[in-house]
LUMDOZA-464947 format. One line per 4 residues: number of its first residue (from 1); their letters; for each residue y, x negated, z negated of C-alpha. Coordinates in Angstrom, 1 decimal, always signed. Example, Ala and Ser with C-alpha at 12.3 -4.5 7.8 and 13.67 -1.06 7.14 Angstrom:
residues 2
1 = AS = -4.5:-12.3:-7.8 ~ -1.1:-13.7:-7.1;
***
This chain:
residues 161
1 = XXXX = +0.0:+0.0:+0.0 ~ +2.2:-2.9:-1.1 ~ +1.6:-4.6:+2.4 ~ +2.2:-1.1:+4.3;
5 = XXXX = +5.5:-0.4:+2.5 ~ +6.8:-4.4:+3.3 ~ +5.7:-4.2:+6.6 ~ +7.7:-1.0:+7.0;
9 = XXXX = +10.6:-2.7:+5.4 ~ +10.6:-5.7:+7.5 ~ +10.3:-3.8:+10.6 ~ +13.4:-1.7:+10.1;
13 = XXXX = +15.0:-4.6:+8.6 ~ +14.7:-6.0:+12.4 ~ +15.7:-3.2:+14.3 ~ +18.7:-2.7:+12.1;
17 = XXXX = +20.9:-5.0:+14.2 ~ +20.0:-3.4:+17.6 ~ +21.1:+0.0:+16.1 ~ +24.4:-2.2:+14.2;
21 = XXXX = +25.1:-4.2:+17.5 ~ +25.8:-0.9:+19.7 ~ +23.2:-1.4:+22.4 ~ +22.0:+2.6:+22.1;
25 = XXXX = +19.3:+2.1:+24.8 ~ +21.2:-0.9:+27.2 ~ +24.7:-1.1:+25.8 ~ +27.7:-0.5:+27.2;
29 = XXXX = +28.7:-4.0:+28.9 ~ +28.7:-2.6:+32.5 ~ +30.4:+0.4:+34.3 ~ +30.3:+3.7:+32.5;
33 = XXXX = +31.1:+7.3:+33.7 ~ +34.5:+6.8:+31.7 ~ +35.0:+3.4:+33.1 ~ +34.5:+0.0:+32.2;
37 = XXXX = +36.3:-2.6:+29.7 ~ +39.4:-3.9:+31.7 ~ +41.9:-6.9:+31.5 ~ +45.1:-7.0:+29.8;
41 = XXXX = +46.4:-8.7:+32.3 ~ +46.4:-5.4:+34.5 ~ +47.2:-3.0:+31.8 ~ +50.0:-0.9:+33.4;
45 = XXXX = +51.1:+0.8:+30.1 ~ +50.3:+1.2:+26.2 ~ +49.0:+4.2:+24.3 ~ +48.9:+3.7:+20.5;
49 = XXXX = +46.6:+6.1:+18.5 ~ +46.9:+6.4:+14.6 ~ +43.3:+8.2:+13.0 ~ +44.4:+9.6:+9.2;
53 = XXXX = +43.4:+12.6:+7.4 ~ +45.7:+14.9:+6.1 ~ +46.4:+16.7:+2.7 ~ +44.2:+19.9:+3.4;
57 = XXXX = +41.2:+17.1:+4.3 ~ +41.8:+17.8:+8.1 ~ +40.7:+14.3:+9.6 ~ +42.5:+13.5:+12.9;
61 = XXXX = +44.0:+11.5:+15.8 ~ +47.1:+11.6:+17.0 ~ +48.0:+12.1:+20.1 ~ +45.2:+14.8:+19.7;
65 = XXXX = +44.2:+14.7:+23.6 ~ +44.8:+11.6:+25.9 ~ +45.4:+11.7:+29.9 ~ +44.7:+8.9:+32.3;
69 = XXXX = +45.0:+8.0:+36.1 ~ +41.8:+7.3:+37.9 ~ +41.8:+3.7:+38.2 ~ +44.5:+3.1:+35.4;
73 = XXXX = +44.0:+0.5:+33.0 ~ +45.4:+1.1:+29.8 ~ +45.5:-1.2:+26.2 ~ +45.0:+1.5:+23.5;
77 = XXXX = +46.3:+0.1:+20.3 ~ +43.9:+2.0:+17.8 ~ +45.3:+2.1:+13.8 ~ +43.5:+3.7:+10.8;
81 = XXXX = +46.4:+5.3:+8.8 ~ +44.3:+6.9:+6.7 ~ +42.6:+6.1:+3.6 ~ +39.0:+6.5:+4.6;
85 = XXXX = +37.0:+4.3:+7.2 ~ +37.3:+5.7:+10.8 ~ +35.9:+5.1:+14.3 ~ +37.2:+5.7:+18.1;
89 = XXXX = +35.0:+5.7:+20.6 ~ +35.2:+7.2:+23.9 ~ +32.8:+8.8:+26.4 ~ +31.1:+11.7:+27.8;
93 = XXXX = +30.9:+14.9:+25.4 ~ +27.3:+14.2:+26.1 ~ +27.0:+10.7:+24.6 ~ +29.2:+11.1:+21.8;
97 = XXXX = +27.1:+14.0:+20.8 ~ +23.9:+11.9:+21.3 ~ +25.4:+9.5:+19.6 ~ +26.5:+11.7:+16.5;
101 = XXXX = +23.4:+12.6:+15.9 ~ +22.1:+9.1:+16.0 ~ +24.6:+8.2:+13.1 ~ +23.7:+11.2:+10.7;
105 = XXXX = +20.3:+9.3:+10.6 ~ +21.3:+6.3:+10.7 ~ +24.0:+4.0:+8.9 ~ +25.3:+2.4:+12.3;
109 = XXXX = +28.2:+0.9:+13.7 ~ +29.4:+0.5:+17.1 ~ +29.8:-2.3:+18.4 ~ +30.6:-1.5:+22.0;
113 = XXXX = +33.9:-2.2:+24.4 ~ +34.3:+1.7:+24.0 ~ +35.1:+1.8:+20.5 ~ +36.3:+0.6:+17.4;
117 = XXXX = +35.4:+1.2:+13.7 ~ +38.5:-0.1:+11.3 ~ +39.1:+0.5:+7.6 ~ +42.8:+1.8:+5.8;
121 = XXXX = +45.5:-0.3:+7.8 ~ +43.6:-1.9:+9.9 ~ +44.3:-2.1:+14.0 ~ +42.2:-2.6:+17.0;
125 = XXXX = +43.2:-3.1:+20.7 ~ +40.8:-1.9:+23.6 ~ +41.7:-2.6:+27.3 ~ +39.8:-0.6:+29.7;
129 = XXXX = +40.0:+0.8:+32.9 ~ +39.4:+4.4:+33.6 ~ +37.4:+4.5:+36.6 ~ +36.3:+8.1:+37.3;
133 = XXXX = +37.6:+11.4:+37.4 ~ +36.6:+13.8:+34.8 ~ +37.2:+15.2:+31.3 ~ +36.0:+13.2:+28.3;
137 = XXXX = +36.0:+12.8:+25.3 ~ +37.5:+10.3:+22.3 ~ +35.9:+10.9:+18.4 ~ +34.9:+9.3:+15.1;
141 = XXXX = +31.4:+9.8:+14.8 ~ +31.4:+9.0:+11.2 ~ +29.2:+11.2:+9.7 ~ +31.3:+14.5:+8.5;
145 = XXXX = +34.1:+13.2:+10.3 ~ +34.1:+15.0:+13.7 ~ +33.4:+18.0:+11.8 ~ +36.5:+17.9:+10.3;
149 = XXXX = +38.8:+17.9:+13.4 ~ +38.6:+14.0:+14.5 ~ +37.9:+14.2:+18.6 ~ +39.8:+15.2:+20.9;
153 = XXXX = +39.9:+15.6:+25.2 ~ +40.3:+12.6:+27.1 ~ +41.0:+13.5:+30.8 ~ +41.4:+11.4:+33.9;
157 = XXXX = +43.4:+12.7:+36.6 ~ +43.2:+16.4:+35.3 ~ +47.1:+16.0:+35.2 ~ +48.7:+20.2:+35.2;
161 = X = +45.2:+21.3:+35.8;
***
């Protein structure tokens, strides 16, 4: 039983990173439906994104929805002005749901271009260019977090639609 339950133990211990480095079945290093990391060099403007919570224990980002131009690169300055650990990571409705669910089991962190996960007062930067047309989405996938009002819509070139 003793060997079983170290076994266990050791094995999880191993597979720990994987889950903690942000592959999620073949990472994120390559072109995505959202689009792919870019280079500063080309950003052609700056958005800045504050996560906090508010007094009523709303969590949140603000601007609450973002808007891009197919092919735009764009830095996102990312700052946690709350008082509570938060995440921002962008992609399809579809893999931020997937990957939700994967962190309600799990104790993970991302570790991808997509994202970032910063504590109180702490501030990130993520270049990327937004490659394809479509509506997606940006969260914090913290457990409990989401559920109390931290995504929003994330559309490129859905401009006055």
């Amino acid at each position: 039983m003793k060997k079983r339950l170290l076994t266990t133990a050791i094995t999880l211990a191993l597979a720990a990173p994987a889950f903690a480095g942000g592959t999620h079945g073949g990472g994120h290093g390559d072109e995505m439906d959202i689009g792919r990391p870019g280079d500063d060099h080309h950003a052609t403007r700056t958005v800045e994104i504050s996560m906090l919570e508010t007094d009523d224990g709303e969590m949140l980002f603000e601007p609450r929805n973002l808007e891009f131009v197919p092919g735009e690169t764009v830095k996102l300055i990312i700052t946690n002005n709350g008082e509570l650990e938060h995440e921002f990571v962008m992609d399809t409705y579809e893999e931020n749901e997937e990957h939700k669910a994967m962190m309600a089991k799990f104790d993970m962190e991302h570790d991808d271009p997509n994202s970032a996960r910063l504590e109180p007062g702490q501030t990130a930067e993520i270049v990327w260019t937004f490659s394809n047309e479509g509506r997606f989405q940006f969260a914090c996938l913290i457990p409990g977090h989401y559920e109390s009002g931290m995504h929003g819509a994330l559309d490129v070139g859905k401009r006055g639609s």
